[in-house]
N, C-alpha and C positions, 0 to 999 in steps of 0.2 A: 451720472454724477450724483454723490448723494447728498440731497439738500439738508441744509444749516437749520440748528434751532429755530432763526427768527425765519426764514423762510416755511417752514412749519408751522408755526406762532401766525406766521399771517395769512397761510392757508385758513389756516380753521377759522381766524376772525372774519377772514371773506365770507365764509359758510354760513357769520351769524351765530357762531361756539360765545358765550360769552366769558371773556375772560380776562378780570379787575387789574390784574397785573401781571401784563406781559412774559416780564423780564423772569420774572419768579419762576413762571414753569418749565419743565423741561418735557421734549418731545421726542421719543426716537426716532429714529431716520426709520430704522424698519418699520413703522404704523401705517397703516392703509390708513389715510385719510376718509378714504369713501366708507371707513368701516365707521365711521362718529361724525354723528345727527347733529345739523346747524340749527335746532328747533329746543329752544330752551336749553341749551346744556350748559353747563357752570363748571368753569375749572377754577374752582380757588386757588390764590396767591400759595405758591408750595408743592402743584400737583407734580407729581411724575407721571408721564403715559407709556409704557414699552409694551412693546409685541406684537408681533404679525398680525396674530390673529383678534389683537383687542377688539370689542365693540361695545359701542358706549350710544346710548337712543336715547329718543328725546326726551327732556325732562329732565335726564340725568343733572344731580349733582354731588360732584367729587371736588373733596377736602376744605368743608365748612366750619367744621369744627379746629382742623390740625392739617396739617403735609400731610397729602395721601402719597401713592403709590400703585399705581395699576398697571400692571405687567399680565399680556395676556388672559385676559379675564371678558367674560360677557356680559353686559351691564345692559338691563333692561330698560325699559322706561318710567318715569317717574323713580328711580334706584337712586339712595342718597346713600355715597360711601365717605363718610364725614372723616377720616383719617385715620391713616396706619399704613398696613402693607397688604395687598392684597394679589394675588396669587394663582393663574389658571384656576379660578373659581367662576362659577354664574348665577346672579342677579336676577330673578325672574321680578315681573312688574310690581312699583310699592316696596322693596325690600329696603331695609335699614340697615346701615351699621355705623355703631360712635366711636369717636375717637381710640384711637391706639389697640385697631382691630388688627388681627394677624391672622389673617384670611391666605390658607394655603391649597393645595391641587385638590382636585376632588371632592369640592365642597362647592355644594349647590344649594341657597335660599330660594324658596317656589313664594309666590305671589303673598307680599306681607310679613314674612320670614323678617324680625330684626333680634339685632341685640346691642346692650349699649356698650355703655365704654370697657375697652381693656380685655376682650376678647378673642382667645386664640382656637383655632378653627383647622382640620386638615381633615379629606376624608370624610367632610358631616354632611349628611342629608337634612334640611327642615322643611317640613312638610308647609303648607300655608297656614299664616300666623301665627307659628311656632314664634317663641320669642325666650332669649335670653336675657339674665340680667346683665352688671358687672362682675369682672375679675374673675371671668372663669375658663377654666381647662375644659373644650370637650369636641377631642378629636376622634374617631372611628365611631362615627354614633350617625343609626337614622332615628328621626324623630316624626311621628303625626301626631293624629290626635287634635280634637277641636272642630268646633262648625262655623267660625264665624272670628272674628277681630276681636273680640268681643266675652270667646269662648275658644280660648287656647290653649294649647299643651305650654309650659313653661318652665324654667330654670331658674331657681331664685342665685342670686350671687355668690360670688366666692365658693362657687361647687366645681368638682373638678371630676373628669370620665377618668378612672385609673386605666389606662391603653396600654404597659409597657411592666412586664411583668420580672422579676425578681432572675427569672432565668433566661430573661433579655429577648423576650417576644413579643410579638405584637399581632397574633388571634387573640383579639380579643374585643374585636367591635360588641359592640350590642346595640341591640333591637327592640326600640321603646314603640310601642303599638305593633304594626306590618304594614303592609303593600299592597295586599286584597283588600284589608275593610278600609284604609288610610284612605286610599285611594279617590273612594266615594265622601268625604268631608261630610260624615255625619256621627263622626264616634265623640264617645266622652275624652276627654284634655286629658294629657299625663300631667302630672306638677311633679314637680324636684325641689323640695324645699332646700333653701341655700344656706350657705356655710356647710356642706355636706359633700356627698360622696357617690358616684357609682364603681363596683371593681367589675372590669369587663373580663371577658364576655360574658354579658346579663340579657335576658326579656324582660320587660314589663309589659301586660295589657294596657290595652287602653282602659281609664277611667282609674289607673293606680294613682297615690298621690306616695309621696316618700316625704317622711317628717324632715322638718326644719335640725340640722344639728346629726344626722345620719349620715351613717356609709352604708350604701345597700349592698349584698354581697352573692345576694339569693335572687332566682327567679322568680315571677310574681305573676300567673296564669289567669287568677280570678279577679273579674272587675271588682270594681268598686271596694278597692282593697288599701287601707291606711297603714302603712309600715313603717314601724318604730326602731329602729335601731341604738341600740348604746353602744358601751364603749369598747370594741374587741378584747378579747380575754387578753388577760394582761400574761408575764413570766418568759420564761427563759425556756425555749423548748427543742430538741435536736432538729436542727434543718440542714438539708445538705444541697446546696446549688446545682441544679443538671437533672433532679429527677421529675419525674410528672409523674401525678395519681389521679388525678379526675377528666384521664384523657378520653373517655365517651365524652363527659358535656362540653368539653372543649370541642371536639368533632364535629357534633350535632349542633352546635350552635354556629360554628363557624358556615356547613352547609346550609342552614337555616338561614344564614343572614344574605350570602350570597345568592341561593334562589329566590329571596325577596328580591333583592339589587336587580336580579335577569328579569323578574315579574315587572318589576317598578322599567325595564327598559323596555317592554314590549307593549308597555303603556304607554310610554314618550311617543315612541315609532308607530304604533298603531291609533291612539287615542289621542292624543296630545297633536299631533299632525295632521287632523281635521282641524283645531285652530289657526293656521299660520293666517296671518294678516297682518296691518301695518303694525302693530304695537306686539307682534308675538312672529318676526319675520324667519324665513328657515335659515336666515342667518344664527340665530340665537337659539332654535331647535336644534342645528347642529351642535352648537357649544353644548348644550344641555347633555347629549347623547356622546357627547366627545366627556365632558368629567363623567359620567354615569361609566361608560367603558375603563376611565380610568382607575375610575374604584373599584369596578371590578377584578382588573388586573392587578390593583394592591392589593386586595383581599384575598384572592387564590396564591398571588405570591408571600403573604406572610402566612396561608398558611402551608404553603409546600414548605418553608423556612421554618416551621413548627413539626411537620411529619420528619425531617431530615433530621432532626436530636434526637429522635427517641434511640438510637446505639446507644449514646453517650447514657441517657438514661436507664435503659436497660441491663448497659455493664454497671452502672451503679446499684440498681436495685438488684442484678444478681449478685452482690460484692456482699450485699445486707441480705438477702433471703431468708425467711426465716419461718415464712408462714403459706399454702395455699396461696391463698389472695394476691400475693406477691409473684407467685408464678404464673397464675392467670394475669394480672395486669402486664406481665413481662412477653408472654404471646398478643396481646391485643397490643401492644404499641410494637410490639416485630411484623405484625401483619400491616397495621397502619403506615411501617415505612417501606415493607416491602411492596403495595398496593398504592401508595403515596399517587404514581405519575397516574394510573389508571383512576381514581377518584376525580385529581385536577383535571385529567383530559373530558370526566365526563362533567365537571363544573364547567369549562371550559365551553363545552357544544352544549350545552342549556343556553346559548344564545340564540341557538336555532329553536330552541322548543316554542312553539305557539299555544300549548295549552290546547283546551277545545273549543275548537274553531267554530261550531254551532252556539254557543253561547257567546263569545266572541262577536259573531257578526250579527247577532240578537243587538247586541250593545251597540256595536259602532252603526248601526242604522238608526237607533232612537237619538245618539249621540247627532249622526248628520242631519234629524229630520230640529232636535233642537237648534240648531247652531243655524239655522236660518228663521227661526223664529226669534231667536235673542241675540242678532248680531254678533257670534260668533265672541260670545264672553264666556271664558272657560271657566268661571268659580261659580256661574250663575246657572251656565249648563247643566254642572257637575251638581251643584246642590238640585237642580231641580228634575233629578233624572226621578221617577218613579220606581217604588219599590222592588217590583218586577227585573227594573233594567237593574237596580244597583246590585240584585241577587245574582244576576245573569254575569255582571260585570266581576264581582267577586270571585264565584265559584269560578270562573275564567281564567281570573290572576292565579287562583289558589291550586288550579289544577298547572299549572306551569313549575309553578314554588314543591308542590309536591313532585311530580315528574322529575325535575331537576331531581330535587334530596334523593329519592327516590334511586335516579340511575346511578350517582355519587355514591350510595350507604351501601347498593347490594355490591359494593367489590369489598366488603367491610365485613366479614358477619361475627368475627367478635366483639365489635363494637356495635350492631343493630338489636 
């Protein structure tokens, strides 16, 4: 029989859930109760809880600010999701988010990760202490970058990721820092000055800063690099909807972001899983690896959804032909569709890649011999790995990220 709101409602207050007014929230019948912590939790007057698979740990507190909404989501401990809509997303410990957040699949905040009011979210990775401001757009995006709460990668407000392009696509994540040096939390912060712009799919290094009042448009390789942008050239120029011309960086960046994403999952599963314990249980390891998987799955599916137009744009651009250029670009995007399944199949098996496995298990031995000297605290471990291990640890990730691109680009050789 499936039980009633208030029979819900007085499950969790047995448990010790605290919660100011009853009447006000609503509980799905499908919620695994066992799945949310009777140890400090707050449901403010307004919450909504759906989904099977919610979990919510101690500390948590949901909708302090406004009516939240958690549907299927993994909410860590001490995680304050102060109100909006929130969405097969995971909360790793300390993370934030303020009122009238629109926190959707495939979006994971790692330990300290916040952003304030009015924030919309699908698809984003933030690395720890990454922090957003308000009012901003920024969906297909990972971010690191930062050592410390103190010292973080940042997004000033009203900046927006452009994700959705003119010929109705969406390869176009970007990749602000990576996966190999992120990983190890000792790189310089990215900043994103607000009121401004990214058009994806873009790189920034870490230690870029992007002016206040900018649309960035361009990659940006060398650190410590200040980019100024003004006003796009202004007039009236022939454009015709359907064709593609910069279909190498489009390519190379798409496999780029994606063998990060496979780096960054061989790290949860291998690295990450020497921490489980009460405040990191493999309840919420699974959640972490269940969005990470589904990102993955959006990313190869928009861009097999990106290799499938190029007909469409190649009857276009043989309709205008009129130069060389034109006919090379028109075999590189016939090969890129005709090769399409054979690239995704080999994104696809970069789950299997481990990289090298001698420098690998270099790392997760110094890794397990710390984690019983510092009580199995991952941001404490991870800063305090010695230089040795975090080189060991990189060239690791880096040789997975390569290998992937790698088996992905050679079915490609007009575009390599």
């Amino acid at each position: 029989m499936t039980p009633s709101n208030t029979e819900m409602i007085k499950a969790l207050l047995s448990k010790g859930v605290n919660i100011p007014n009853p009447e006000s929230v609503d509980i799905g019948p499908e919620v695994d109760l066992d799945r949310i912590s009777g140890k400090d939790v707050i449901l403010s007057p307004g919450c909504r809880i759906y989904g099977a698979q919610t979990l919510i740990l101690e500390g948590a507190r949901i909708g302090y600010e406004a009516s939240a909404t958690v549907d299927d989501c993994y909410v860590g401990p001490g995680v304050a999701l102060n109100g909006g809509f929130f969405q097969g997303a995971v909360f790793l410990e300390g993370a934030r988010c303020g009122s009238g957040a629109h926190v959707r699949a495939g979006t994971i905040f790692e330990e300290g990760a916040r952003c304030a009011h009015t924030v919309g979210l699908k698809q984003t990775i933030l690395f720890p202490w990454a922090t957003l401001g308000s009012l901003i757009s920024f969906c297909d995006v990972f971010m690191a970058g930062g050592t410390s709460a103190a010292d973080h990668s940042e997004v000033g407000s009203s900046y927006i990721h452009f994700n959705y392009t003119p010929n109705q696509d969406k390869a176009t994540a970007s990749l602000l820092g990576d996966v190999p040096r992120g990983v190890m939390l000792n790189q310089p912060p990215i900043f994103l000055g607000g009121q401004g712009g990214l058009v994806g799919p873009c790189e920034l290094t870490f230690g870029t800063t992007v002016s206040a009042g900018s649309i960035c448009r361009k990659d940006e390789a060398k650190p410590g690099r200040l980019i100024i942008e003004g006003a796009a050239r202004s007039g009236r120029v022939p454009f015709a909807a359907g064709i593609y011309r910069g279909v190498k960086r489009i390519v190379h960046h798409n496999v780029t972001y994606i063998a990060n994403l496979l780096a960054l999952r061989q790290w949860y599963l291998q690295v990450r899983f020497q921490f489980i314990s009460d405040r990191y249980p493999a309840s919420l390891a699974a959640g972490l690896e269940f969005a990470l998987d589904a990102t993955i799955n959006e990313r190869i599916r928009q861009f097999k959804k990106f290799c499938h137009k190029m007909p469409v744009s190649i009857e276009l651009l043989s309709a205008n032909a009129s130069s060389e250029p034109t006919s090379a670009l028109v075999d590189q995007q016939g090969e890129l569709h005709t090769r399409c399944e054979d690239v995704t199949r080999a994104l696809n098996d970069g789950r299997a890649t481990t990289g090298d496995i001698e420098l690998r298990d270099r790392l997760l031995d110094t890794v397990a011999t710390a984690i019983q000297q510092k009580d199995q605290n991952y941001l404490d471990v991870i800063r305090g790995l010695d230089d040795a291990s975090r080189e060991a640890g990189t060239l690791w990730l880096q040789s997975i990220v390569d290998q992937t691109a790698k088996s992905a680009l050679d079915h490609l050789s007009l575009l390599t």
